[in-house]
N, C-alpha and C positions, 0 to 999 in steps of 0.2 A: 979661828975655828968657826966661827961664827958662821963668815964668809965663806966657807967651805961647804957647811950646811945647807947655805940661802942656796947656794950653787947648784950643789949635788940635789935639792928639792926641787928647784927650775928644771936639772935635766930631766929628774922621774916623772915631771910633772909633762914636761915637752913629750921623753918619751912615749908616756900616756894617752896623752894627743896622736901622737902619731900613729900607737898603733889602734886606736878607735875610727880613727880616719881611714885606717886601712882594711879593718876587719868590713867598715861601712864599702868602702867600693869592693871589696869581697861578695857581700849579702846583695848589692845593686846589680852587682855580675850575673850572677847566679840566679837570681828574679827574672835579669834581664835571659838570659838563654832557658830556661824554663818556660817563659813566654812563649819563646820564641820557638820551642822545641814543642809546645802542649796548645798552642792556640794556632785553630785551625785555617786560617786564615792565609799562614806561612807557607803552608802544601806541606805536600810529601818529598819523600828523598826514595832514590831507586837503591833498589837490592843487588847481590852483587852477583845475582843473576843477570838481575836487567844492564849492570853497567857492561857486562862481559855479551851482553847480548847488541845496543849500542855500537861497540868497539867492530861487530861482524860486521853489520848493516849499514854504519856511517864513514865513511876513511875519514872526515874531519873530528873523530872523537878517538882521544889519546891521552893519556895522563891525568884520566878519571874527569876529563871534561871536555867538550864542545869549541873547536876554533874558527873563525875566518879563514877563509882561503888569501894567500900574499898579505901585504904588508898592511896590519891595522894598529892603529892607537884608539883605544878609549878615550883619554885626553891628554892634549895639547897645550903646550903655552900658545894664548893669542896674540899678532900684533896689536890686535887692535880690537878687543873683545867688546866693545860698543857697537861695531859694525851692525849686531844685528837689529839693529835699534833703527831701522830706516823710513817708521811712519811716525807722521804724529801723534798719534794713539798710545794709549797705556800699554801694559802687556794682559792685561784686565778688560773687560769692557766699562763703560759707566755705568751700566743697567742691566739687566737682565736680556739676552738676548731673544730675539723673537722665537715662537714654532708653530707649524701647524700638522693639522693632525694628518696621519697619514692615510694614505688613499692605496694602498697593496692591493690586488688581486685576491678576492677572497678566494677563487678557485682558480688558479692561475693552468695554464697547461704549458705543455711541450715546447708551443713555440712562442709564448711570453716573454721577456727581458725585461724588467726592469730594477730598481733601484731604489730602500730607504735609509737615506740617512741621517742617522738620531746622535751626529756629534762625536768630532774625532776619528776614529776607526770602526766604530758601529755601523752595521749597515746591511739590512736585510735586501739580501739578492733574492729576486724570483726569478728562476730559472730551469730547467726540463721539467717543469710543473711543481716544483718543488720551494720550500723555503727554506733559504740559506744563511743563516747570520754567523757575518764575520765578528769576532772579538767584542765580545756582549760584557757592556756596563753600563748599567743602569742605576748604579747607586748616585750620590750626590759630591761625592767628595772619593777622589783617586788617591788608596790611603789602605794601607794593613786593617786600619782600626779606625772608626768612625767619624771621631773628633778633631784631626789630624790630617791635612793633605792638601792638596788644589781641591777648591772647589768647581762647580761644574758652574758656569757660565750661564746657564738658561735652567727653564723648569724642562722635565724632558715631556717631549711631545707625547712619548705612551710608556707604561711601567711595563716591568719585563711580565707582571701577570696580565696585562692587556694582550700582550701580543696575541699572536695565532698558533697553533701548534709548527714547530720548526724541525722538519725533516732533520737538519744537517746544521751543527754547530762546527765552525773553524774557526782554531787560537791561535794567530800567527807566532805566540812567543806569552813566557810566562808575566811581564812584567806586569803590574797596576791598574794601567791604563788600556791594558787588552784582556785582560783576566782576573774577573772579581768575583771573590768566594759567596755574597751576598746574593749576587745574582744569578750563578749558578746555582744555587741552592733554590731560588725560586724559580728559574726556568726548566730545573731538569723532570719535573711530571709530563712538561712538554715536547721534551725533546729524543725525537730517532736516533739519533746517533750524534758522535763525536770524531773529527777527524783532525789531527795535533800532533807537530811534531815530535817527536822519540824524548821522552822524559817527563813531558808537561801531560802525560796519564797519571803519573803521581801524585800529582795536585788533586785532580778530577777524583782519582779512588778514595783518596782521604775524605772528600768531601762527601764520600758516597753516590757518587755515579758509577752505575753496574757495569764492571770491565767489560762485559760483554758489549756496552754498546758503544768501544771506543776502539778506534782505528788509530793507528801510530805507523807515523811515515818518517823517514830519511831523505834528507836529498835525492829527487832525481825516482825517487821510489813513486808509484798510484795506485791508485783502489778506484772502482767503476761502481759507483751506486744509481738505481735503477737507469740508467744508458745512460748518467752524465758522467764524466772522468775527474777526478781530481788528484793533481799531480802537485805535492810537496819542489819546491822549487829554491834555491840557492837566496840568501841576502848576508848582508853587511851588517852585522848589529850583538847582542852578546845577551844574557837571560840571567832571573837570580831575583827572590825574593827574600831574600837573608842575607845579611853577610856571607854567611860559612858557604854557601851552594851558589856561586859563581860560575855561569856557564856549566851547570851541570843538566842541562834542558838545552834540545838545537831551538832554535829561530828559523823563520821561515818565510817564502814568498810562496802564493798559488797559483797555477793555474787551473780554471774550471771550462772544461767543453762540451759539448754534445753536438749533434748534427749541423744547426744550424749556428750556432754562436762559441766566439771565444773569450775569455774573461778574463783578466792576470789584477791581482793584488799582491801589493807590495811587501805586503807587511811592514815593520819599523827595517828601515837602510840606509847605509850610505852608496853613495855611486861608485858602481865599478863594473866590470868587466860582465858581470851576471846578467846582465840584460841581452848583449849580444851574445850569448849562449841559449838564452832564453829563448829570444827570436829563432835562432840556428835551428835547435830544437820544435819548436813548433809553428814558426810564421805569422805570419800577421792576427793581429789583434781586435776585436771589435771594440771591446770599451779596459779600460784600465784605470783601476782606483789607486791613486802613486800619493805615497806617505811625502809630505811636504813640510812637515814644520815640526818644533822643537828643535828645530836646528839651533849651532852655533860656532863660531870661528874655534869653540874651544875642544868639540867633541865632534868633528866634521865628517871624521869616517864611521859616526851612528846615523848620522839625519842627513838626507840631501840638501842642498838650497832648494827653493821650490824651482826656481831653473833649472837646477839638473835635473830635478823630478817631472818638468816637459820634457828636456834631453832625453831623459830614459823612456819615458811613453813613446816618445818618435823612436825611437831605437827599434823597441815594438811594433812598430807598423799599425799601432794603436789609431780608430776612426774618432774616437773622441774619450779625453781621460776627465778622471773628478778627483780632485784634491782634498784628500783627507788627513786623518791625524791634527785635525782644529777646531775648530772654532767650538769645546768645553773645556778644555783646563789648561792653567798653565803652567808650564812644564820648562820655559825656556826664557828668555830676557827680550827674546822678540815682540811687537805689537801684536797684540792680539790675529789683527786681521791680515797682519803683512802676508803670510802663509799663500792664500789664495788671493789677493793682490797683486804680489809678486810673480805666482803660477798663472795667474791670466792676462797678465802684459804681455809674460814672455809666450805665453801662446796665442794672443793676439799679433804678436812681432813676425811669428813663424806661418801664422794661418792654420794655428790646430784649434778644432775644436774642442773646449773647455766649458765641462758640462759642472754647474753650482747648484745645483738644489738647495733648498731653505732648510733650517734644521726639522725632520719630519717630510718631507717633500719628497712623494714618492717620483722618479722619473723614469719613465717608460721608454723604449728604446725607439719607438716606433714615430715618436715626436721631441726629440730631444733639445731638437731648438726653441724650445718652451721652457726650458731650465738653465737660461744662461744669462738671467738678471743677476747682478753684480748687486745683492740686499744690503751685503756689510757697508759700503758707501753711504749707506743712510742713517750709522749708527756711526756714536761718537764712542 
């Protein structure tokens, strides 16, 4: 009898246990989607107006979310998932990397070109006299939440309240490292307008940016702001700042024109067919900024090698491209610097020119063989 007792005590007791154990991953749940649902950082989600709205203007948006064209994996088993380890460098830098400050056009006009790049996919075009920045992060750390994330590699050359007033902000896609609630929140006093593919206004209105001044494109779809063109353009890659909203925002590649010049950014992709549709479409290229890195053997149809990413600027008809998506955080198992290493052999191999600017290093179109020192060489 006794033994029965000890028993029956041990199970109420285990019992017990268990279900305090599980009432606790209940209460962590529910914390955790609460967060996730009330901290604004997460963005918005579309109505089911906008989904139904979507579905007219995109043909790759169908079962309440956003697809590739032909056959994509997110991820892969790799042979050989070290591959992308090919420098002797860390995937880190040692130190802090260098910047200098940047030298923009304070009044730039019509027939101006050029280029600031502040690390990764950042990078202020001046262009039909205007100021362009693509995919604006300026915080420290690529991360929902502050304490948490890649850190940024360097100090940054200028804060988003430095800059200059910015005509025309484009978000090639929702994720981290191209769209931070931080810094939109401090650059939007500054900013004319917004132009983003079909979803990623939901983000932007939560955070309080005036619907009025956001422009939402589809593949293939443009809008003409004072004579320059900007045409939403096809890529390879997938969106989602949460769990639950997977591909419920497109992704995007651009091109920008005006009379004299033509411009194409990548946004984040993997290689494929989109480029020589691209070309087809509109022809040769003057400069192109091609996403190069975070690549890896395991997620190959998100990231190019930075070889394909010359592949695909020649595709273009491109007169000289710059490889971005590097050298602030890491994001992938590769060395740091391999990214534009990699992209400037192989366009050294081909006879393209491969334009580097220093982080901050503004590069003007007019001289660009003045921006083609190989800096990370000098950094361990």
């Amino acid at each position: 009898m006794k033994e029965f007792l000890k028993t029956h005590r041990g199970a109420k007791i285990a019992l017990c246990i268990l279900l305090a154990l599980l009432i606790f991953i209940v209460v962590i749940v529910l914390i955790a989607l609460l967060f996730i649902n009330f901290y604004p950082s997460f963005g918005g989600n579309a109505s089911r107006a906008k989904k139904e709205e979507y579905a007219l203007r995109a043909q790759n948006y169908y079962d309440g979310a956003f697809h590739n064209v032909g056959e994509f994996s997110l991820m892969t088993e790799a042979d050989d998932p070290f591959k992308d380890r090919s420098s002797g460098k860390g995937t880190i830098p040692s130190g802090k990397l260098p910047t200098v400050t940047p030298s923009f056009l304070q009044d730039p006009s019509k027939d101006d070109l050029s280029i600031t790049w502040f690390g990764h996919s950042t990078v202020l075009l001046q262009m039909q006299g205007m100021n362009i920045l693509f995919d604006p992060v300026f915080s420290e750390i690529s991360s929902p939440v502050s304490f948490v994330g890649s850190r940024r590699f360097s100090d940054l050359a200028m804060t988003a309240e430095e800059l200059p007033d910015i005509d025309l902000v484009i978000v090639s896609h929702d994720h981290y490292d191209h769209l931070d609630y931080p810094t939109i929140r401090k650059l939007d006093g500054k900013v004319g307008r917004y132009v983003v593919p079909l979803g990623v206004e939901n983000h932007l209105k939560r955070w309080g940016v005036s619907e009025g001044k956001i422009t939402t494109l589809a593949w293939w779809e443009e809008v003409t702001l004072n004579g320059l063109t900007v045409v939403c353009t096809p890529s390879r890659h997938y969106s989602g700042r949460k769990l639950i909203d997977q591909n419920a925002t497109l992704w995007a590649s651009w091109v920008l024109k005006n009379e004299q010049f033509q411009v194409f950014e990548s946004g984040d992709t993997g290689f494929g067919d989109q480029f020589e549709e691209i070309y087809e479409k509109f022809g040769a290229f003057d400069l192109a900024l091609m996403d190069c890195a975070q690549y890896s053997t395991r997620w190959h149809d998100v990231h190019m090698f930075p070889e394909e990413a010359v592949t695909a600027a020649e595709i273009l008809h491109a007169k000289a491209a710059v490889p971005i998506h590097w050298g602030a955080f890491r994001l992938s198992d590769h060395a740091w610097d391999d990214p534009a290493e990699r992209f400037t052999l192989r366009g050294e191999e081909t006879g393209f020119t491969v334009v580097t600017p220093r982080l901050g290093e503004t590069a003007e179109w007019t001289r660009l063989t003045d921006y083609t020192k190989r800096w990370w060489r000098e950094i361990q």
